[in-house]
N, C-alpha and C positions, 0 to 999 in steps of 0.2 A: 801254512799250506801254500799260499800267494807266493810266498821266495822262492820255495821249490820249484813253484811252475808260473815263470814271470810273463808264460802268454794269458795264461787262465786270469792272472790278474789284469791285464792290459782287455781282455773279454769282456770281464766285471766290469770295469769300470767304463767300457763304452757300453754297456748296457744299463748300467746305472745313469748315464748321461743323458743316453736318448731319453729315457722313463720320464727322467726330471723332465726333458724339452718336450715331450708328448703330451704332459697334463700342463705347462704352465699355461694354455692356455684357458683354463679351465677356471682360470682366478676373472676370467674378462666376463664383463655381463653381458647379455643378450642386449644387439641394437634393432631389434626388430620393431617395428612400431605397429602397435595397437590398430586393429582395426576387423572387416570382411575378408577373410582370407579363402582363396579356394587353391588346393592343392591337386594340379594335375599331374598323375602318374600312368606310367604303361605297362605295370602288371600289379596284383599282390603281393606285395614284400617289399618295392620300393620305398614305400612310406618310412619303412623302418630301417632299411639296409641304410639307406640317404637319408631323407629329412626325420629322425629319430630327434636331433638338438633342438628342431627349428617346431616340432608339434609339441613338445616338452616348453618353450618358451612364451610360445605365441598367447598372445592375451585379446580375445575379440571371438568371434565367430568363428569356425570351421570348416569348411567341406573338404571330404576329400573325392577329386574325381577319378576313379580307375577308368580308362578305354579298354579294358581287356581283363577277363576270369583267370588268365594263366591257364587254359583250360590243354595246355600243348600234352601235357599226359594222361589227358582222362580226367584232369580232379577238380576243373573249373568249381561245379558248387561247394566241394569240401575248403579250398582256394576263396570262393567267396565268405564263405564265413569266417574264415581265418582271419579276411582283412575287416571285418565288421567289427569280431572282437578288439581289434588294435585302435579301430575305431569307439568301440566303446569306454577306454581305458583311457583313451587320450581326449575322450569328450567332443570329438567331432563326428558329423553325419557322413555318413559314406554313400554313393553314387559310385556305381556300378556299369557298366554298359558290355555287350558280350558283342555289338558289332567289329570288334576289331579282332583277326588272330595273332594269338601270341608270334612271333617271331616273322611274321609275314610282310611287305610292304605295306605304310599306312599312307594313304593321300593326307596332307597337308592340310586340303582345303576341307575336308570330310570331317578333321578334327577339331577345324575351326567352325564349320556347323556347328559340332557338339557342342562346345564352349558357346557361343551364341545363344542354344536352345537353355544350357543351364543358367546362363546369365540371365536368361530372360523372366527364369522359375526362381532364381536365388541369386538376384546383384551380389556384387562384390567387387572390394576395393582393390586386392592384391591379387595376382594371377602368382602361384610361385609353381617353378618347372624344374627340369635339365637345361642346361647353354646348347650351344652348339652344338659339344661336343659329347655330349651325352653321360658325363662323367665315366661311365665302362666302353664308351662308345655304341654303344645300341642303336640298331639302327630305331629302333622300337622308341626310345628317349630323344634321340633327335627328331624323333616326328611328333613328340608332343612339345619339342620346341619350337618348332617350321610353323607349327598349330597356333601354338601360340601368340607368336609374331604377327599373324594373320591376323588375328584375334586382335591384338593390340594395335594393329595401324586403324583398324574400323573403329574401337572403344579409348580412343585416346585418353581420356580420364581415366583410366584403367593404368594400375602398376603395373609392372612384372618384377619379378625378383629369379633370377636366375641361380641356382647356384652352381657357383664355379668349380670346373672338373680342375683334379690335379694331376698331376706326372705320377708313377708309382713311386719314386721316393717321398714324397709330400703326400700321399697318400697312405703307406703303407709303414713308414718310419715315422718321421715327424716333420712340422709344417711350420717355420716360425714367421709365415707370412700372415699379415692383418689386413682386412677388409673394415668397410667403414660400414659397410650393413654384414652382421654375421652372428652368429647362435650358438650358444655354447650348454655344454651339461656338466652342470655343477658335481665337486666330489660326492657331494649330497644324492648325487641323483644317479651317479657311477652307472649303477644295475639296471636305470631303466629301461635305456636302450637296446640292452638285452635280453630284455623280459619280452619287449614289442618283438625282436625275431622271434623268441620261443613260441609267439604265438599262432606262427607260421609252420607249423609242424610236416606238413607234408612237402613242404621243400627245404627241412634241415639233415641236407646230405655233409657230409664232413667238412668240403672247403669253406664252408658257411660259418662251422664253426670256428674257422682261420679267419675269415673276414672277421666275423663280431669283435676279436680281440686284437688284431691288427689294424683294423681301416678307423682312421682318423673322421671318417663320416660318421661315424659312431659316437664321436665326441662333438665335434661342432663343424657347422655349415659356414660357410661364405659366400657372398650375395653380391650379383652385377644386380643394379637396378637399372630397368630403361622405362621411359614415359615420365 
């Protein structure tokens, strides 16, 4: 069939190329290091859109922080329980707060409160967030970065673990870039991170179901550390 149609084969086989370059990451183990971990997010479903590799790996303590119910269509507590469950499955405690709205301007400083007040009820060694740049650019992710930072110039002994946004093609194709802190999902564990959106049911509208099997945050994370 391939001779007949010499583009269909030249298609195959750059689709077979990417696949192979998409999972060989897949063989690298997790360099995450053991310890108090609190993960702060800015809605329900971040946990698992992003750090899916990095709650799959980690060995230590848990929290997860939500600033926000996701409440922008009405469904804030069906939303919270959504993330409880992802929280249940992955063995970490979730922490919730409805002070902030979804998609609205967050003060910096207001989020570093927060951080503050949970530090204060539940230490912990590793702060992990969005960079900069919010990996989708959110403005909502960049504020629990800004928060962050905040955070970290006061708690010096205090990690952060950033994880680094990428371009759409290292995003959405494949990424043969290596970080020296970074979290991978084994072939073993292929389905998990799919399992953690499914559990998000009230925001699995179609392009969602494009992310799960496109976006390389699906498979593994990579880490700026600062502090």
């Amino acid at each position: 069939m391939f001779k007949k149609f010499p583009r269909l084969r030249t298609l195959f086989l750059a689709i077979s190329v990417i696949a192979i370059l998409r999972n060989v990451r897949r063989l690298r183990r997790s360099s995450l290091i053991p310890g108090r971990y609190l993960l702060l997010i800015a809605h329900p479903d971040d946990e698992s859109m992003f750090f899916s590799p990095s709650l799959l790996n980690l060995k230590g303590r848990i929290d997860i922080f939500c600033l926000s119910n996701g409440d922008i269509e009405g469904k804030g507590k069906e939303r919270e329980e959504e993330l409880r469950r992802v929280g249940t499955y992955v063995r970490a405690n979730v922490i919730i707060t409805d002070s902030f709205s979804d998609g609205k301007d967050w003060d910096p400083k207001e989020v570093c409160a927060k951080l503050l007040l949970v530090y204060m009820l539940k230490p912990f060694d590793v702060l992990m967030t969005f960079d900069g740049k919010g990996v989708s650019g959110h403005k909502n992710h960049i504020s629990c970065y800004k928060g962050a930072r905040l955070f970290l110039k006061i708690h010096s002994g205090t990690k952060g673990a950033l994880l680094k946004s990428k371009g759409l093609f290292r995003k959405y194709v494949f990424d043969m870039g290596f970080s020296r802190v970074s979290s991978t999902v084994s072939f073993g564990m292929y389905a998990v991170p799919i399992k953690m959106m499914l559990f998000h049911k009230s925001q699995m509208v179609w392009f969602r179901y494009l992310y799960i099997f496109f976006s390389n945050f699906m498979s593994y994370n990579d880490f700026t550390i600062i502090n």
